[in-house]
C-alpha positions in Angstrom: 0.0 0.0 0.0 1.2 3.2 -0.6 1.1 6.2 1.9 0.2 9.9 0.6 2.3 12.6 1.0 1.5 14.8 3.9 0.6 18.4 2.7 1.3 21.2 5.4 -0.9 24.6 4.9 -1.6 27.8 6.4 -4.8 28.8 6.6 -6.6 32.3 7.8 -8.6 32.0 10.9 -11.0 34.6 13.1 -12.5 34.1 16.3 -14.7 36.0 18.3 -17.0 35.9 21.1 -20.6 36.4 20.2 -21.1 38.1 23.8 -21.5 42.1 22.8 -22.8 41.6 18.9 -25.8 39.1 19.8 -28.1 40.3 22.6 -29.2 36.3 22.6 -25.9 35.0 23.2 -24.4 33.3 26.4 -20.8 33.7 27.8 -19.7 30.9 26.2 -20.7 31.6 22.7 -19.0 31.8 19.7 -18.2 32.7 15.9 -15.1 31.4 13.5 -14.3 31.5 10.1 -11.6 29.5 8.9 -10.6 30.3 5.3 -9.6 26.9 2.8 -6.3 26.6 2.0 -6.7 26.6 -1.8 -8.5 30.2 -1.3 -12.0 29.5 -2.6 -14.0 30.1 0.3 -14.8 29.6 3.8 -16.0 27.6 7.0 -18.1 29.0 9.6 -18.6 27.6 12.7 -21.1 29.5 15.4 -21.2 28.0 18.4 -24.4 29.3 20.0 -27.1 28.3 22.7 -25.7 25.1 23.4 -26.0 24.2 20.1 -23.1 24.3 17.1 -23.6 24.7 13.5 -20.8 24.5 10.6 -21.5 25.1 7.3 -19.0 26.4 4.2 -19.4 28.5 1.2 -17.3 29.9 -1.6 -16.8 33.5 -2.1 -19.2 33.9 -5.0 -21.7 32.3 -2.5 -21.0 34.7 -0.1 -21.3 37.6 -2.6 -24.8 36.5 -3.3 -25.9 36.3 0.6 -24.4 39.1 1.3 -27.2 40.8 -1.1 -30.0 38.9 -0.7 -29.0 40.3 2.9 -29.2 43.4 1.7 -32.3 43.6 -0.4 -34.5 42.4 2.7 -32.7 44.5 5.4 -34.0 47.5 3.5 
């Protein structure tokens, strides 16, 4: 059997506490995006009551939420 070669990356990461953005959230609540290594998009993990959800899109994905967001916030 042959073994595959073990690929080291770097990848962007943010972190913050959902305590002071989110009037729902608890002390121990969270948000993170984590960036993929071949630069096409994104992971989100928000960690919030007691519950955690992960979920990823690529950056044209994001464009389109991003308005959608828009269009029904105003």
């Amino acid at each position: 059997m042959e073994k595959s070669k073990l690929i080291v990356t770097k990848v962007k990461e943010v972190f913050a506490e959902l305590k002071g953005w989110d009037i729902l959230s608890g002390d121990s609540d969270y948000m993170s995006v984590t960036e993929w290594s071949n630069g096409d998009g994104f992971d989100v993990e928000l960690n919030s009551h007691k519950t955690t959800e992960r979920f990823g899109m690529t950056w044209g994905q994001f464009k389109l939420f991003k308005k959608l967001v828009k269009k029904i916030a105003y």
